[in-house]
Each structure stands twice: as structure tokens, then as C-alpha cells.
C-alpha positions as CSV (number, residue, x, y, z in Angstrom):
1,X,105.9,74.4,58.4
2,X,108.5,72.4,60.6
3,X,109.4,72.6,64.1
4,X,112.4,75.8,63.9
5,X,110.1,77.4,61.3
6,X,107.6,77.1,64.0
7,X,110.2,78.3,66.6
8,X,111.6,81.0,64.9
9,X,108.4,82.3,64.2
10,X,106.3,82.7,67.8
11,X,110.0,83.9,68.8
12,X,110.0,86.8,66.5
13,X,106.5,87.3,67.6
14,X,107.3,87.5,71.4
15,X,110.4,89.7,70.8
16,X,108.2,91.6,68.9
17,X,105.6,91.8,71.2
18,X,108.2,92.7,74.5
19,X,109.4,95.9,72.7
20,X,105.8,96.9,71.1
21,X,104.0,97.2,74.3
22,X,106.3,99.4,76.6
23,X,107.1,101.0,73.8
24,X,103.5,102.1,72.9
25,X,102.6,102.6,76.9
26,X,106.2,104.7,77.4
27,X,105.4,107.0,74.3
28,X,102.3,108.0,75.0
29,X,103.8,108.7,78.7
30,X,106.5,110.4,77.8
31,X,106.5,112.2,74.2
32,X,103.8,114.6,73.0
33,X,102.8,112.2,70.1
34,X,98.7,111.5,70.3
35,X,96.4,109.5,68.5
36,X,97.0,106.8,66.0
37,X,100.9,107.6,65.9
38,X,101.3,106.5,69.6
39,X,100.9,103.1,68.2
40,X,102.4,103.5,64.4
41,X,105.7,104.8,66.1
42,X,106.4,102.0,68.3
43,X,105.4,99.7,65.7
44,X,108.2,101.5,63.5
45,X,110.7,101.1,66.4
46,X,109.7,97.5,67.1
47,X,110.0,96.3,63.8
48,X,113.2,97.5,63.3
49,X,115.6,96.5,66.8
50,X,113.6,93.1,67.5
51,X,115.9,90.3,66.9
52,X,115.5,88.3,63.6
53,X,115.1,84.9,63.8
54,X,115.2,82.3,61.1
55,X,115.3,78.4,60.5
56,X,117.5,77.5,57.8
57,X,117.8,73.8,56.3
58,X,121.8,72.8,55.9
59,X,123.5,70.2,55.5
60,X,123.5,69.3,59.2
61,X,119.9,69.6,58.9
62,X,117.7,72.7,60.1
63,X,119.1,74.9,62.4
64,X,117.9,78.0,64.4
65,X,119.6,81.4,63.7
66,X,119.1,84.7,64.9
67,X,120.2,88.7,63.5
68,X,120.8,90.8,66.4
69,X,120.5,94.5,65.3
70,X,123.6,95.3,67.2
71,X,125.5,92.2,67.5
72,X,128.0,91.9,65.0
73,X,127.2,88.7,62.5
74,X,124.6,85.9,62.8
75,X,124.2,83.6,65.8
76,X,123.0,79.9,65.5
77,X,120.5,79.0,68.1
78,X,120.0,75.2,67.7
């Protein structure tokens, strides 16, 4: 793995991460869901509006990019 393959992935992982767990702790707060769907919901939720991130080798060399769910188009990081 290189360094932006490296990069893109413990930032997918943290964006993941900082809309898993309020997610999981505001669900089972606030919605009558119990049990193993508490966690299976916000997973669902998580996977889908967590930004993408994604090294891509051109011929500048490897850049950074990121998909936004509701940003319009793909944005280059580094």
C-alpha cells in the first residue's frame, strides 16, 4: 500500500467511525428500534452518507480524492 492509499483509508475509517457512533447511541435514544438492529441501522446509515475517499495514481502522480454524498462531483484532496 502507499502513503494516499494509506490515507484514504484510516480517513474513510474515521468518517466512518464519527457517524457510526452517535448514530448507534442516538437511535437507541430516540427510536423504538431494540436489539441487534440498534447497531445494523446505523451501520446502514453510516455506510451510505460517510464521505468516500480514494487515492488514484495519474499522471501527476497519486493524488487524494474524495465523493461527498451531497456535494456535487469529486474533490481532490492532495
Amino acid at each position: 500500500m502507499t502513503k494516499n492509499q494509506t490515507k484514504a483509508f484510516f480517513y474513510q475509517l474515521a468518517s466512518f467511525a464519527i457517524l457510526f457512533i452517535p448514530l448507534r447511541l442516538l437511535l437507541g435514544a430516540f427510536t423504538p428500534i431494540t436489539g441487534y438492529w440498534i447497531p445494523v441501522v446505523a451501520l446502514i446509515i453510516a455506510t451510505v452518507f460517510a464521505p468516500k475517499f480514494q487515492a488514484v495514481k495519474t499522471k501527476d502522480g497519486e493524488k487524494l480524492f474524495i465523493k461527498i454524498v451531497f456535494v456535487k462531483g469529486v474533490m481532490e484532496i492532495s
